[in-house]
Short mmCIF file of the C-alpha atoms (twelve columns), coordinates in Angstrom:
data_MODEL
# 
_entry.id   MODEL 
# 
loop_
_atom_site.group_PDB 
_atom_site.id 
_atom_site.type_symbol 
_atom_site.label_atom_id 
_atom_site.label_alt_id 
_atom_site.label_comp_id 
_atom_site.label_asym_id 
_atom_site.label_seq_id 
_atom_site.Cartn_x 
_atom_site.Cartn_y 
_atom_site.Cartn_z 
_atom_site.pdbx_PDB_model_num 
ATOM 1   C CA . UNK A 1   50.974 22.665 -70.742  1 
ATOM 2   C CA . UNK A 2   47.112 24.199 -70.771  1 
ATOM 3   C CA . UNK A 3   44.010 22.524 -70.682  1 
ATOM 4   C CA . UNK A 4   40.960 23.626 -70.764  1 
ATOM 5   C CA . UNK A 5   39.000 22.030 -67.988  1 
ATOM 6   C CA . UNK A 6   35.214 21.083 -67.457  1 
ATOM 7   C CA . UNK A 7   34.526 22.034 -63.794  1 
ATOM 8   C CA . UNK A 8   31.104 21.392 -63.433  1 
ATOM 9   C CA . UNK A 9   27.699 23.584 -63.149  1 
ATOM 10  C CA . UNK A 10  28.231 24.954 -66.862  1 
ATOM 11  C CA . UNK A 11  32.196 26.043 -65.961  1 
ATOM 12  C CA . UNK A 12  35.254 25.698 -68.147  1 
ATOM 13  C CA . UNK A 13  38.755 27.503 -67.105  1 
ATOM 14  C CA . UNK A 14  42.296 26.970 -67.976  1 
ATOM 15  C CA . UNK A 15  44.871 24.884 -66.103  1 
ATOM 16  C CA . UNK A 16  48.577 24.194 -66.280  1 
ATOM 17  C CA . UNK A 17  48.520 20.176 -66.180  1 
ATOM 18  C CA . UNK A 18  51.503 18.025 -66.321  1 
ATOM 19  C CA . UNK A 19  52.185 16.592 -70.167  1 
ATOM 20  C CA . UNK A 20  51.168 13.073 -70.010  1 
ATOM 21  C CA . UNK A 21  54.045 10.895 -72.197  1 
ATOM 22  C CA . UNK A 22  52.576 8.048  -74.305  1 
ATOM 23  C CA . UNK A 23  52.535 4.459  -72.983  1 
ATOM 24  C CA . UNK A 24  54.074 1.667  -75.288  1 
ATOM 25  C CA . UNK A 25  50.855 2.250  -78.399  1 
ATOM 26  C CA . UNK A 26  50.139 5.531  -77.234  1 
ATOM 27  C CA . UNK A 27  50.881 9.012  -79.061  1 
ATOM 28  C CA . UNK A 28  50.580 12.368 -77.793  1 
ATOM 29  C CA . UNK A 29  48.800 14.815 -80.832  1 
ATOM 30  C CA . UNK A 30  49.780 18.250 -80.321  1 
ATOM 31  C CA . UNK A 31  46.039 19.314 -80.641  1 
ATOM 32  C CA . UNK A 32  45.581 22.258 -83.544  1 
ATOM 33  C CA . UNK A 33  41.517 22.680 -83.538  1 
ATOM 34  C CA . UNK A 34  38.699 20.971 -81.868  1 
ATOM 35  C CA . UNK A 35  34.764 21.824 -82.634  1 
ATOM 36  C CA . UNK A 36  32.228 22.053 -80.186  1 
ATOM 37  C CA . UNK A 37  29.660 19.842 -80.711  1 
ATOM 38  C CA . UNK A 38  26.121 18.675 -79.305  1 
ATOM 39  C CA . UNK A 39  27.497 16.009 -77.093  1 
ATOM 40  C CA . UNK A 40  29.698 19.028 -75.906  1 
ATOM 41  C CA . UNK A 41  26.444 21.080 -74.852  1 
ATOM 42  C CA . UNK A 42  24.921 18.224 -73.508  1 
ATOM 43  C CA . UNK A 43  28.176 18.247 -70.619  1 
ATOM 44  C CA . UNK A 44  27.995 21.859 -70.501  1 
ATOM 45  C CA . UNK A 45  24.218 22.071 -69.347  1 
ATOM 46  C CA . UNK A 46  24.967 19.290 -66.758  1 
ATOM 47  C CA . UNK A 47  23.387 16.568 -69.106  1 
ATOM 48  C CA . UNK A 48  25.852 14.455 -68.725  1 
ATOM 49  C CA . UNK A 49  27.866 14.614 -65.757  1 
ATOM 50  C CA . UNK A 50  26.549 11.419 -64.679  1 
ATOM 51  C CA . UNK A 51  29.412 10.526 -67.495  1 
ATOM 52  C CA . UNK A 52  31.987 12.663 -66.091  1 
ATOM 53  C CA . UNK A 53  33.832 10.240 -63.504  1 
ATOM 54  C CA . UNK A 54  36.558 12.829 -62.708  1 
ATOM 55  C CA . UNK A 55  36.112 16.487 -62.268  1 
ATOM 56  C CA . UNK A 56  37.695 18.923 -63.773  1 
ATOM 57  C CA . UNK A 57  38.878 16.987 -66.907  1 
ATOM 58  C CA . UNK A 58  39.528 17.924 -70.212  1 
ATOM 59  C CA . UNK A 59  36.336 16.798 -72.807  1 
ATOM 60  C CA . UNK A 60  36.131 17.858 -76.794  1 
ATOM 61  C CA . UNK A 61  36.529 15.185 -79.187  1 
ATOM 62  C CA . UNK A 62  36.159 16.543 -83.118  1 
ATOM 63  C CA . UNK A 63  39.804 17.407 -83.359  1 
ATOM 64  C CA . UNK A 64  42.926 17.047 -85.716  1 
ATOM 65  C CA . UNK A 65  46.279 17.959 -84.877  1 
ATOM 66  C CA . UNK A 66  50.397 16.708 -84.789  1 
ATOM 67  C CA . UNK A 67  51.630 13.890 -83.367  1 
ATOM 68  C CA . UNK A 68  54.467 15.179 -81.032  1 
ATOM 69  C CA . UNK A 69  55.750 11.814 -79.549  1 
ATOM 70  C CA . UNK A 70  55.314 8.313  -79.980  1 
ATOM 71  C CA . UNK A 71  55.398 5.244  -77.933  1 
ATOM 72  C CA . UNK A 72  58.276 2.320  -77.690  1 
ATOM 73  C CA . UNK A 73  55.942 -0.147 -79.699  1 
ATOM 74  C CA . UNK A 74  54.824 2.103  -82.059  1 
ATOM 75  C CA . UNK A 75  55.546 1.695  -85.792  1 
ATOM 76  C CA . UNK A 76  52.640 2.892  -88.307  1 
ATOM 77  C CA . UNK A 77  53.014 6.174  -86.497  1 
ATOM 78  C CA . UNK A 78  55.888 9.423  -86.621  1 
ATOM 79  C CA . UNK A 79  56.687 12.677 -84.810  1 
ATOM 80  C CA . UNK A 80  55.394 15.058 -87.896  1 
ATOM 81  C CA . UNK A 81  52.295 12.929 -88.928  1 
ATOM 82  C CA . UNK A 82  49.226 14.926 -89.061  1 
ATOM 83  C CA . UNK A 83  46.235 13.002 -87.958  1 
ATOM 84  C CA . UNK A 84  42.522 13.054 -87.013  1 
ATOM 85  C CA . UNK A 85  41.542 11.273 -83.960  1 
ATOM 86  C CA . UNK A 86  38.488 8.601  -84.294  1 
ATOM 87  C CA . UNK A 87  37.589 8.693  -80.031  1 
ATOM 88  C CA . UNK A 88  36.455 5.820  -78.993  1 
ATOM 89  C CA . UNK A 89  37.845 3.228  -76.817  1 
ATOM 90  C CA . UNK A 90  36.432 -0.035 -76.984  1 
ATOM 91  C CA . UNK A 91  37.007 -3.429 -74.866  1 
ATOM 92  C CA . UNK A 92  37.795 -5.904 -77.893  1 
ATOM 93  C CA . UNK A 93  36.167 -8.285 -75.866  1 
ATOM 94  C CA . UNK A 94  32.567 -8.223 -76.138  1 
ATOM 95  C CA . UNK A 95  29.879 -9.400 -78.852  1 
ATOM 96  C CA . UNK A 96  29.890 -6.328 -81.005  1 
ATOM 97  C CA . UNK A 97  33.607 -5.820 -81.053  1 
ATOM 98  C CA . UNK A 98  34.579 -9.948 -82.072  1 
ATOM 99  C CA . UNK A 99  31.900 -9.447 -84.531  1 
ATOM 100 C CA . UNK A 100 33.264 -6.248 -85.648  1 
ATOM 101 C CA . UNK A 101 30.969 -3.527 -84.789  1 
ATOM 102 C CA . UNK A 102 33.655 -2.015 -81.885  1 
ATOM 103 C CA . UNK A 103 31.731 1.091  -82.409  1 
ATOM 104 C CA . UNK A 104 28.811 -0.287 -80.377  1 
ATOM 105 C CA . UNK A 105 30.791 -2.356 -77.995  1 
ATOM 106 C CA . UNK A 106 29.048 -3.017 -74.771  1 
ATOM 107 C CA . UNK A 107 32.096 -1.521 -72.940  1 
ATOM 108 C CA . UNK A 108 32.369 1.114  -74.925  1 
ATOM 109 C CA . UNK A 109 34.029 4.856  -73.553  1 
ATOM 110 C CA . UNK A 110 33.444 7.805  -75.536  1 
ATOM 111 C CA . UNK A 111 37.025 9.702  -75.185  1 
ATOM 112 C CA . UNK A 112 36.028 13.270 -74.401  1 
ATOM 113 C CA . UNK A 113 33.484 12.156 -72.035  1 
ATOM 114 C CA . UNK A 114 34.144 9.480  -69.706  1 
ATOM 115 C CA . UNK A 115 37.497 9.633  -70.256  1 
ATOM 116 C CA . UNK A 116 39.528 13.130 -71.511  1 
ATOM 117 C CA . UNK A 117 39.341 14.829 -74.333  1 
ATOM 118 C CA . UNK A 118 41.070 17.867 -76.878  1 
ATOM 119 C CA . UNK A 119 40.538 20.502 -75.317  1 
ATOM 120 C CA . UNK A 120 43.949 21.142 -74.353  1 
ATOM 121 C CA . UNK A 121 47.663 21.508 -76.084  1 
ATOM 122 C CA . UNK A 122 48.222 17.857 -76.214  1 
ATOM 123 C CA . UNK A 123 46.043 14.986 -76.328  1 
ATOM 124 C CA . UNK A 124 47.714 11.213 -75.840  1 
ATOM 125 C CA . UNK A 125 46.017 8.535  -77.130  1 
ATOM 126 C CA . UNK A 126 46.075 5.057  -78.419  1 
ATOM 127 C CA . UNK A 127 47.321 4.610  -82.032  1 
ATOM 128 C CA . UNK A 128 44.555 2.661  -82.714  1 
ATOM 129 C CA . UNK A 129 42.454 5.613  -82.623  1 
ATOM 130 C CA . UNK A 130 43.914 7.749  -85.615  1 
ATOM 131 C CA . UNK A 131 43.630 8.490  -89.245  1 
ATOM 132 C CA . UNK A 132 45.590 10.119 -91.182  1 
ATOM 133 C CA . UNK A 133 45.508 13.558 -92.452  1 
ATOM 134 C CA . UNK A 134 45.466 14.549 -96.121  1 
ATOM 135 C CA . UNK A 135 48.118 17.757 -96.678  1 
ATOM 136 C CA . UNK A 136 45.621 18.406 -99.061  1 
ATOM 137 C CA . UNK A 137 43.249 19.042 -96.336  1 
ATOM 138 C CA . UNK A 138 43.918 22.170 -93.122  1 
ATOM 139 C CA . UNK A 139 43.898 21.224 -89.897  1 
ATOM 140 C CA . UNK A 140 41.304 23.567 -89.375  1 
ATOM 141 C CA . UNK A 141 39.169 21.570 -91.530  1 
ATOM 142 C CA . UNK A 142 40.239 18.708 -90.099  1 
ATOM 143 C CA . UNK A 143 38.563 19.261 -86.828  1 
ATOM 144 C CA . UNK A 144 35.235 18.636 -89.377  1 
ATOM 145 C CA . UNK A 145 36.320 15.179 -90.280  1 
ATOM 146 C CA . UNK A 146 34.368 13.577 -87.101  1 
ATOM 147 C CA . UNK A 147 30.833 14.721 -87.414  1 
ATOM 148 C CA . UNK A 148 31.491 14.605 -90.820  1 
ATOM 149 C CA . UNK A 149 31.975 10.736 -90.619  1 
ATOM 150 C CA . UNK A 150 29.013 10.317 -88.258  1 
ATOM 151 C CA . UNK A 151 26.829 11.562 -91.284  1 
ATOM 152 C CA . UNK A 152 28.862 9.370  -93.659  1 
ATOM 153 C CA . UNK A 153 27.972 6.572  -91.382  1 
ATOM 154 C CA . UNK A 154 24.671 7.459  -90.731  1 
ATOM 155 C CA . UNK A 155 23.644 7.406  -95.085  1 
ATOM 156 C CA . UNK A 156 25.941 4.282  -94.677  1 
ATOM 157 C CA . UNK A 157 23.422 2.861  -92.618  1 
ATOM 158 C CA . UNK A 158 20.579 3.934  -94.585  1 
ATOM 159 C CA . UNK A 159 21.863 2.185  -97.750  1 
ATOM 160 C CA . UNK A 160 21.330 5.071  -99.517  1 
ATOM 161 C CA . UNK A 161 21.100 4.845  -103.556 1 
ATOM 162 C CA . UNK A 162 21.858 7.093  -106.122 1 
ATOM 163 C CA . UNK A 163 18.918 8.840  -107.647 1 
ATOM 164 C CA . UNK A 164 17.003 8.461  -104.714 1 
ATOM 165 C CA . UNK A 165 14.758 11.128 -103.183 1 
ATOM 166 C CA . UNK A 166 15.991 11.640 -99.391  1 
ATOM 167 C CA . UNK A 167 14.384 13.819 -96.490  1 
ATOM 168 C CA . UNK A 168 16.786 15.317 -93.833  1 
ATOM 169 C CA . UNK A 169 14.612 16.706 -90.900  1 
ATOM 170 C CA . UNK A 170 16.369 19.334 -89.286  1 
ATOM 171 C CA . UNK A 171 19.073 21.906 -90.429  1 
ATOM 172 C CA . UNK A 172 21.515 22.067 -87.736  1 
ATOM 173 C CA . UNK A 173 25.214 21.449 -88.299  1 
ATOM 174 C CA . UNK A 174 24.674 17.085 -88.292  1 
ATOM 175 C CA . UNK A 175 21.023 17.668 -90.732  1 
ATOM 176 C CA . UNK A 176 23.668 19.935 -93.278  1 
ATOM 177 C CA . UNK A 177 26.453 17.431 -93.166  1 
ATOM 178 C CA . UNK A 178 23.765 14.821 -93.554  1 
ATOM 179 C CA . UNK A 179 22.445 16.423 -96.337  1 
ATOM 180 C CA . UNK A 180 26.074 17.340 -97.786  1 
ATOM 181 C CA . UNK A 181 26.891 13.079 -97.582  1 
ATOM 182 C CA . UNK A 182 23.684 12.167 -99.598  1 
ATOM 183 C CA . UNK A 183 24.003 14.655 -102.133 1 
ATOM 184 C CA . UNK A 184 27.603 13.436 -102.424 1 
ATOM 185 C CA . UNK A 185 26.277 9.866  -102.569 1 
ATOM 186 C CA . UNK A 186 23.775 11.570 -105.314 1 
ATOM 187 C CA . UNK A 187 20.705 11.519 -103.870 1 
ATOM 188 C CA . UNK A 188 18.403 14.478 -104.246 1 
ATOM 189 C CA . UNK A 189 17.689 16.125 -101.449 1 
ATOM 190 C CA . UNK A 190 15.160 18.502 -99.456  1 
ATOM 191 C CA . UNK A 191 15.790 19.459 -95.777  1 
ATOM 192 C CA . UNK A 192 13.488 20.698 -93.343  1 
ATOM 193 C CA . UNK A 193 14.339 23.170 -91.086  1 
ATOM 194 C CA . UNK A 194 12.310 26.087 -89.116  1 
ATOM 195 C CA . UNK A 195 14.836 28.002 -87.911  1 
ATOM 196 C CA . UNK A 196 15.163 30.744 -90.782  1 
ATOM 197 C CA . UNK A 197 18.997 31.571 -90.326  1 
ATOM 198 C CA . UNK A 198 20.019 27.362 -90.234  1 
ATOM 199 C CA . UNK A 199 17.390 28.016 -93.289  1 
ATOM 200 C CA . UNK A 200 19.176 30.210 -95.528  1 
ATOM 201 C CA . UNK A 201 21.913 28.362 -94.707  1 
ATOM 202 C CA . UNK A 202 21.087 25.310 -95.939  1 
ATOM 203 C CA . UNK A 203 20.192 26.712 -99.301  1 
ATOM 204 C CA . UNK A 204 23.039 29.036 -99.108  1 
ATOM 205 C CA . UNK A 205 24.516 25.138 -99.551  1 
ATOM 206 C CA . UNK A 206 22.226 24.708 -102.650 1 
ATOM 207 C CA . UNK A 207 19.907 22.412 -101.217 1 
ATOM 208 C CA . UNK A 208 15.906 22.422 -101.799 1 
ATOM 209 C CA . UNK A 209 14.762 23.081 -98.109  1 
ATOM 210 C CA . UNK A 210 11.686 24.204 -96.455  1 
ATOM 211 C CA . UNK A 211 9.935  25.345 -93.439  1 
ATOM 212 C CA . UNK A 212 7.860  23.174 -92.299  1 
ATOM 213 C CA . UNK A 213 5.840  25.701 -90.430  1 
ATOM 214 C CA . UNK A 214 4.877  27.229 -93.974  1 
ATOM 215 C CA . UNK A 215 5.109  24.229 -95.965  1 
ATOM 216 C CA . UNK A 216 3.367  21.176 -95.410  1 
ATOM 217 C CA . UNK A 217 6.116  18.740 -95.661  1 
ATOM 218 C CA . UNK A 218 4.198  15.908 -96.526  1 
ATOM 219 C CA . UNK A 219 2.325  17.082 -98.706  1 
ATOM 220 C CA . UNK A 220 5.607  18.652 -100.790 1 
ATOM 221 C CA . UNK A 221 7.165  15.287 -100.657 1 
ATOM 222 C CA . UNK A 222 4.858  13.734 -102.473 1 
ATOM 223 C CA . UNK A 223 4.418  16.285 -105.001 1 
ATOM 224 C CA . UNK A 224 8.166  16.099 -105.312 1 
ATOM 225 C CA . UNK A 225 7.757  12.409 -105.997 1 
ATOM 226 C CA . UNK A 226 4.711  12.251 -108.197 1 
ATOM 227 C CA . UNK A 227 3.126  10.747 -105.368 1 
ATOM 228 C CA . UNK A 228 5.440  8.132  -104.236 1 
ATOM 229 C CA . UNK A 229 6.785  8.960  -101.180 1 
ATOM 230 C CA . UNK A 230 10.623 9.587  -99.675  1 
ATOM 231 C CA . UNK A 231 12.937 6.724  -100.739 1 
ATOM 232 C CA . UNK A 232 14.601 7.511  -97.088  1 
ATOM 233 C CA . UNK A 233 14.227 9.616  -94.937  1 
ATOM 234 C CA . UNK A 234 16.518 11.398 -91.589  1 
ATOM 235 C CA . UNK A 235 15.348 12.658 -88.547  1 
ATOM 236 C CA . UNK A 236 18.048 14.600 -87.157  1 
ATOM 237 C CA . UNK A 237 16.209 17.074 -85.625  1 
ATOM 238 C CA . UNK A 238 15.280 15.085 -82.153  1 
ATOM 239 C CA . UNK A 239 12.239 16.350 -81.613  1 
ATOM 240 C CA . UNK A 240 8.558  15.476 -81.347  1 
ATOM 241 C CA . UNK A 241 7.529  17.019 -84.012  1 
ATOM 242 C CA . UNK A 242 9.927  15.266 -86.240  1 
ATOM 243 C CA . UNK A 243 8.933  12.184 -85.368  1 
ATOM 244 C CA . UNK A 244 5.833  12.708 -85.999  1 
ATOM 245 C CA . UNK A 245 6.581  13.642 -89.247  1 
ATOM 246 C CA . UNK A 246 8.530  11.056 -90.586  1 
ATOM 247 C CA . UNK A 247 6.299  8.162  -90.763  1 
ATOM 248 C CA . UNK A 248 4.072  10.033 -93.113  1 
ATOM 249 C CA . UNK A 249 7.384  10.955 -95.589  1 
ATOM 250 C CA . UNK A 250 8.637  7.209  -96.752  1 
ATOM 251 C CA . UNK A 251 6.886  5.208  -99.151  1 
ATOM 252 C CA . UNK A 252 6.164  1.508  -98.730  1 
ATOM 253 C CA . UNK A 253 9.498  -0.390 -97.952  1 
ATOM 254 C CA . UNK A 254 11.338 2.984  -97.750  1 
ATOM 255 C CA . UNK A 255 13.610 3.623  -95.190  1 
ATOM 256 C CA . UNK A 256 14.133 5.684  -91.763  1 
ATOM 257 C CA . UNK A 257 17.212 6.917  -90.500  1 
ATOM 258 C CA . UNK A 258 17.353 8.126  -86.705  1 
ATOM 259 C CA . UNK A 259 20.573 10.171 -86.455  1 
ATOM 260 C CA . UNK A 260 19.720 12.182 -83.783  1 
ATOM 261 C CA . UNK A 261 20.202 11.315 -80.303  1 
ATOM 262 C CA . UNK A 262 16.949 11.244 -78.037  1 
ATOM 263 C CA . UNK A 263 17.861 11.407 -74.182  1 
ATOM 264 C CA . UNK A 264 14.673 11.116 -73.142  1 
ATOM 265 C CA . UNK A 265 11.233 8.748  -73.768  1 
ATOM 266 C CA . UNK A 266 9.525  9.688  -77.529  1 
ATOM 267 C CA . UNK A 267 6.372  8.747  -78.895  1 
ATOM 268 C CA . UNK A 268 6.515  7.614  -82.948  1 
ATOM 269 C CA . UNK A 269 3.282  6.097  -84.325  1 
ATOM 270 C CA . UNK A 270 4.489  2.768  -85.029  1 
ATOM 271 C CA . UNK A 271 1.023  1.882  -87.136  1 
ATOM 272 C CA . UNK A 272 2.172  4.042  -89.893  1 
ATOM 273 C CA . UNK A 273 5.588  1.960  -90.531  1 
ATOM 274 C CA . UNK A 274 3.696  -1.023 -89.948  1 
ATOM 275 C CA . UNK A 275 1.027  -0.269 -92.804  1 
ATOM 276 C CA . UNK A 276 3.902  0.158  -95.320  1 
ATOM 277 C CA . UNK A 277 6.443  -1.995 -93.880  1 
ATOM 278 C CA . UNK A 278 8.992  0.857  -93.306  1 
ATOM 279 C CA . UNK A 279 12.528 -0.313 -92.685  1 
ATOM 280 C CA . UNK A 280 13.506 2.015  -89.253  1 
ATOM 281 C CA . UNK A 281 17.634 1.616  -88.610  1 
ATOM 282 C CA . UNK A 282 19.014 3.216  -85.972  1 
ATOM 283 C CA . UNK A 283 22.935 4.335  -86.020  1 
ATOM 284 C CA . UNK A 284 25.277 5.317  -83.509  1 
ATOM 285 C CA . UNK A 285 28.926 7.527  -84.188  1 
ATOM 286 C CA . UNK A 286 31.021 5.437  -86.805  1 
ATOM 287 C CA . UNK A 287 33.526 2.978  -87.512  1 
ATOM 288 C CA . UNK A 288 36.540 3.465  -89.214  1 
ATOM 289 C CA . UNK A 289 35.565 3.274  -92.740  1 
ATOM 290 C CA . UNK A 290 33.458 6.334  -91.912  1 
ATOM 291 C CA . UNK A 291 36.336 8.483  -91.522  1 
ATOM 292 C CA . UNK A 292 37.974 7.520  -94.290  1 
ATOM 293 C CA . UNK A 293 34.726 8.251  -96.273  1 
ATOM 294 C CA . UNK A 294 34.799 11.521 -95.131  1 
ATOM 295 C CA . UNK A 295 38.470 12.184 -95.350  1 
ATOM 296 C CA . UNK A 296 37.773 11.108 -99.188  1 
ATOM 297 C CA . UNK A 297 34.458 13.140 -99.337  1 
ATOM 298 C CA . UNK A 298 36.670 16.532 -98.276  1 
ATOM 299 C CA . UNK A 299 39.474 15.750 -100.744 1 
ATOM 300 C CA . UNK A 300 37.076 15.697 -103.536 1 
ATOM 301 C CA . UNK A 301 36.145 19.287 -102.745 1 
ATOM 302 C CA . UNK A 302 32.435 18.462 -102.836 1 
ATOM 303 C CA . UNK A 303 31.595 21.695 -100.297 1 
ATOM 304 C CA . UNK A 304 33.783 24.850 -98.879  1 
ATOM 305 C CA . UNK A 305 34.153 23.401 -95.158  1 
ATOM 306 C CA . UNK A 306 35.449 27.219 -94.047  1 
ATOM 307 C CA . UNK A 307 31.246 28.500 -95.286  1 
ATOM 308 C CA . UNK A 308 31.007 25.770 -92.041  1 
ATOM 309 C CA . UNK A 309 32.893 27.851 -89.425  1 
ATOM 310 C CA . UNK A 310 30.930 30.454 -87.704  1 
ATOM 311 C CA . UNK A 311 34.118 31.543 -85.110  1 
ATOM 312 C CA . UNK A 312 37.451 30.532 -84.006  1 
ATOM 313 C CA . UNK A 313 38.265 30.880 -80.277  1 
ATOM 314 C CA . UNK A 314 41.393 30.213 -78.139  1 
ATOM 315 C CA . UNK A 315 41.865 27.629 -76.004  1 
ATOM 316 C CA . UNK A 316 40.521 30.192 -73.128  1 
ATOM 317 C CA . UNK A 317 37.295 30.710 -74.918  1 
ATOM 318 C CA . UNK A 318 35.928 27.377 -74.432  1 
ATOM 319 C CA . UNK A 319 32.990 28.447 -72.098  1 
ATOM 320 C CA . UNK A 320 32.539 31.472 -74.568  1 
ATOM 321 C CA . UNK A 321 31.911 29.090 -77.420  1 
ATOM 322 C CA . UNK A 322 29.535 26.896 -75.684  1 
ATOM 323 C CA . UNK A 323 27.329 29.810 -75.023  1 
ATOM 324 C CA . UNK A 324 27.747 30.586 -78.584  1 
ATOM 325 C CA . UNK A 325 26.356 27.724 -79.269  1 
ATOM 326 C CA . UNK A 326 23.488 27.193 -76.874  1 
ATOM 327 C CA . UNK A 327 22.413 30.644 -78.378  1 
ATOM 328 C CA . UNK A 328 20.714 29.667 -81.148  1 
ATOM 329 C CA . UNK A 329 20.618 28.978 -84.881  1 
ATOM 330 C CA . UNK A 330 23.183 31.440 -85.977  1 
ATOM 331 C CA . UNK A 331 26.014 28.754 -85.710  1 
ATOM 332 C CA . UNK A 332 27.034 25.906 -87.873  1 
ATOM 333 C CA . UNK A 333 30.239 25.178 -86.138  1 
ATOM 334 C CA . UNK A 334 32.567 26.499 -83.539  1 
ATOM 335 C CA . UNK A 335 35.966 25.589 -83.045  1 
ATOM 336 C CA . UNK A 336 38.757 25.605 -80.473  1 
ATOM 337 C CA . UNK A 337 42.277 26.977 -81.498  1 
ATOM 338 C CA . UNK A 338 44.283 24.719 -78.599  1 
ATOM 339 C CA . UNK A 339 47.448 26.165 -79.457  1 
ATOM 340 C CA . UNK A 340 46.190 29.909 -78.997  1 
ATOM 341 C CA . UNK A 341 46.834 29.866 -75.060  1 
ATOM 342 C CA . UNK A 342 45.878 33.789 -74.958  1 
# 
């Protein structure tokens, strides 16, 4: 079969690797789509080959596709079922996963990263790791179902009410879905984004958004809210400048949300949420109800997830579609046709 290997210093190229049959709970997914996502560009700048314990390998992770096989001890599972693939593999062991929370467990690998991933024909996993896919939904949609869920997890987290006035900083492709879950959940909603094509983009969605280079953010907040303040508020944006503006947005008691992922050191001015006694949660990926919040979020046809997809490549055009992406703001999502070996 082809994969689609990492090889380090920003390099992806195709391989023929041996099909790998499933051990006694594995399956092997015949791999349809995968999206490229942030963690994605992270590995392909060299971010995170600390991670990478074998090179080349295989990484991608937001991915739906066929089961093909099945293992000997296998029984919730069938050649034929079309699933989604939640990728984590966690110890069991620890605190956090006796308590529950497997998707912080102190052991935890992130499949795709320190272990591989879809970009390639076939993937084999452990069944523990998949949902089931609607017919109602594609499978090209269904590669959206993971960063989908790690919104629905993240307004989850946030405890997000309906009616209440939420701020999503930053209008990339995990601010939109954020914004997309809370709206869902029937918040109203303005996002703040600076980049004027992720802009028009977002209200191409139908949301109230603004640039915050032109707009004072604060100060249309609490016009918005007769002078109360954000119920909640997202930073999703991961940079300074975001944090710096969220701990003006809340009002007293509200709530912050830090979605995105900061790899290095930030500053937030802590006196701010201290003065009002602002709730700050953090959240990391999801668990499984997530996905099945976001499986049942795309059945109800709440958004067109194709207005989503700014390109299909083949499973050659991996290294083509992370440039894409490190480009600029002209991209919501990219995906990865793995069955397209041209």
């Amino acid at each position: 079969m082809k994969a689609n290997l990492y090889e380090g210093n920003g390099t992806f190229r195709v391989h023929d690797v041996e099909i790998k049959h499933p051990g006694p709970h594995e399956v092997r997914v015949q791999i349809a789509y995968c999206g490229i996502c942030g963690t994605d560009l992270h590995i392909y700048d060299g971010g995170l080959d600390y991670r990478i314990k074998h090179l080349p390998q295989a990484v991608g992770h937001e991915c739906s596709g066929t089961i093909a096989e099945v293992g000997s001890e296998v029984t919730a599972w069938k050649v034929g079922d079309r699933v989604v693939i939640r990728p984590l593999d966690y110890c069991g062991e620890c605190v956090a996963c006796k308590a529950g929370h497997s998707h912080v467990c102190a052991n935890l690998k992130f499949m795709g990263i320190e272990s591989e991933g879809a970009f390639q024909n076939y993937w084999t996993v452990h069944e523990r790791t998949l949902h089931h896919l609607p017919d109602s939904i594609s499978l090209k949609h269904g590669a959206l179902v993971e960063p989908l869920a790690v919104c629905c997890h993240a307004v989850s987290r946030g405890e997000l009410k309906s009616g209440e006035y939420a701020v999503v900083i930053g209008g990339g492709p995990i601010g939109l879905l954020t914004a997309l879950v809370a709206r869902y959940r029937g918040a109203r909603v303005v996002v703040s984004e600076p980049n004027p094509i992720r802009l028009a983009k977002v209200r191409e969605m139908g949301f109230d958004a603004v640039d915050p280079r032109e707009t004072d953010l604060v100060k249309y907040v609490y016009e918005e809210t007769n002078g109360d303040g954000a119920d909640i508020v997202f930073e999703v944006s991961g940079s300074q400048a975001g944090l710096d503006t969220m701990v003006n947005l809340p009002h007293p008691r509200g709530r912050i949300v830090l979605v995105a992922s900061y790899p290095k050191p930030m500053q937030v001015f802590l006196r701010e949420l201290f003065m009002k006694e602002v709730n700050l949660i953090t959240t990391r990926v999801y668990e499984a109800k997530d996905y099945e919040d976001a499986l049942s979020m795309m059945q109800a046809n709440t958004f067109d997830p194709e207005s989503l997809i700014s390109a299909v490549y083949p499973l050659s055009g991996v290294e083509d579609g992370m440039k894409l992406c490190a480009s600029g703001g002209d991209v919501v999502k990219v995906l990865i046709d793995c069955q397209d070996n041209s």
